[in-house]
N, C-alpha and C positions, 0 to 999 in steps of 0.2 A: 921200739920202745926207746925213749928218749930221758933220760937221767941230768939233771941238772943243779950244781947247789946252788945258792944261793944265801948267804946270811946263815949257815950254818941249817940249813933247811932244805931236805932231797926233796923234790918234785920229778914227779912221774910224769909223761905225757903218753897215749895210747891211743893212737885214732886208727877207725875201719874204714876203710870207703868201701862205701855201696854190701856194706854185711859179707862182702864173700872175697874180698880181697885181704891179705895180709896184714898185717897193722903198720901202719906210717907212721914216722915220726914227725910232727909239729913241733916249731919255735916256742918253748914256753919265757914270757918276759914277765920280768920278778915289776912289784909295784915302784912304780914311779913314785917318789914320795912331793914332787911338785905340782900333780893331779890331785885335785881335792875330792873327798870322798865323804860322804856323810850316811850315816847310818839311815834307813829308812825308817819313817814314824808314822802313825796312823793319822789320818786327817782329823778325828773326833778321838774323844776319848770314851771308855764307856759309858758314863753317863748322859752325856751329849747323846751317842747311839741310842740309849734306852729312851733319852727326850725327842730325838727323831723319829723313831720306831710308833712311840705314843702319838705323837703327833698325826703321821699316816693313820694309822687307825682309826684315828677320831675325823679324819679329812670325809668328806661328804662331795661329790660332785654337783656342782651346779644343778640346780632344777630350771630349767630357760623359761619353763611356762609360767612357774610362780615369779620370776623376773618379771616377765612381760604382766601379768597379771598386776603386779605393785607399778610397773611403768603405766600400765590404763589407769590406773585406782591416782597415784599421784600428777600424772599429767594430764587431768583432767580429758582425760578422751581424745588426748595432741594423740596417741599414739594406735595406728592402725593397721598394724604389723602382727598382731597377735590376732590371731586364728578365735580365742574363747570369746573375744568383743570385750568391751569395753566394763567395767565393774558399775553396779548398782547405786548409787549416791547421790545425793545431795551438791550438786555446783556451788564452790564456794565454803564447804564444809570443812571444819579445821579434820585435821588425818587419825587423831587421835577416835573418834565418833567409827570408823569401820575400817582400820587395822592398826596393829600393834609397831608403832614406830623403831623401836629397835629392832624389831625381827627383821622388818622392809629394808633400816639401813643397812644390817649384817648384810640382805639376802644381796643386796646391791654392792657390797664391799666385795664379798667373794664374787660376783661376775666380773665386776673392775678387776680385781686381782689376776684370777684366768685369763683376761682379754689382755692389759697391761704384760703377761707372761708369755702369752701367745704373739706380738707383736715386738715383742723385744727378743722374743725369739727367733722370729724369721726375719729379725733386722729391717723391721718398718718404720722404725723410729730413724733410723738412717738415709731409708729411702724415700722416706715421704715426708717433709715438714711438718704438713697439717698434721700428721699420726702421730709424731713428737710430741707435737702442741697438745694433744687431745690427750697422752699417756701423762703428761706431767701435772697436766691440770686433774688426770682422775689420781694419781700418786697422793697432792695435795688435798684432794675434794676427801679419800679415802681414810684420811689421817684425823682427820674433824670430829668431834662428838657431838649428838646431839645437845644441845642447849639445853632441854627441858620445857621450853614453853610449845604449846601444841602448833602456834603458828610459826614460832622462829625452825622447828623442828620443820613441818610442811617444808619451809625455804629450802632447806639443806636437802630433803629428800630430794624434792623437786631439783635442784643442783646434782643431786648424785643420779637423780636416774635421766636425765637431759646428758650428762655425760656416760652414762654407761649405753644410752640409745645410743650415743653420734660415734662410739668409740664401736659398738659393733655393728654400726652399719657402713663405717669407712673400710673396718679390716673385711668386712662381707665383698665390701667393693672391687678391696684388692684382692682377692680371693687367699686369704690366711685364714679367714673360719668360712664356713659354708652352713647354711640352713639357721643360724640362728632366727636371722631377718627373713621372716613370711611378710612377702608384696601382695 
């Protein structure tokens, strides 16, 4: 046992080695007062927690088929990757006539998001230019509201799902997702 003052402050020290030996005495060193020390703090506060918490709960994981499904329906049948075939319609038809534009561009916002998350996670934005290019432009594309008018809307679809196609079939390429893209 080792006894030491310090600042008017007895400190004990008591070590075992290996549980069956004796107690040893260790150096105990009083604080350096020119080492900086900062108390620990939680990264969120509670409410932050309680808005993260909520947030998870209400998270929804991607549906790839209903993706692909708004990808046939807006890209007029460009897209032949998806296993259900191409949607029923009219060529040329504003988007508004057989489905709901907002929902399409949600469902295309959160793939972007997971794909964008997924590549930035495995540092493809790093390694590959073009994946760069393809994440910033859906970042951008992502950001955008519908306009309102059923063909300026069309556009921006058509915009958001031309980049959610090209974004997961580069990451398919390099093998960071797998199975999204059916050849």
């Amino acid at each position: 046992m080792v006894r030491a003052e310090f600042g008017g402050l007895l400190m004990t020290n008591i070590a075992v080695r290996d549980g069956i030996a004796g107690p040893e005495s260790l150096p105990v060193r009083p604080k350096d007062p020119t080492v900086p020390t900062n108390p620990w703090s939680p990264p969120l506060d509670a409410p932050d927690i309680h808005g993260l918490l909520n947030a998870v709960r209400r998270w929804e994981p991607v549906d790839w088929n209903a993706v692909y499904d708004g990808l046939d329906a807006v890209l007029n049948d460009e897209v032949s990757h998806h296993a259900a075939g191409p949607a029923e319609r009219q060529a040329g038809a504003p988007l508004h006539e057989y489905d709901d534009a907002k929902e399409l561009a949600q469902r295309f916002r959160g793939a972007l998001m997971q794909l964008v998350n997924r590549g930035l996670r495995d540092e493809a934005d790093e390694k590959h230019p073009d994946i760069a290019k393809l994440i910033e432009r859906a970042r951008a594309l992502r950001s955008e509201e519908l306009p309102g008018d059923p063909w300026q809307d069309l556009g921006l679809l058509r915009k958001l799902g031309r980049i959610t196609l090209d974004l997961a079939e580069r990451l398919d390429e390099v093998g960071i997702v797998r199975g999204l893209v059916e050849c």
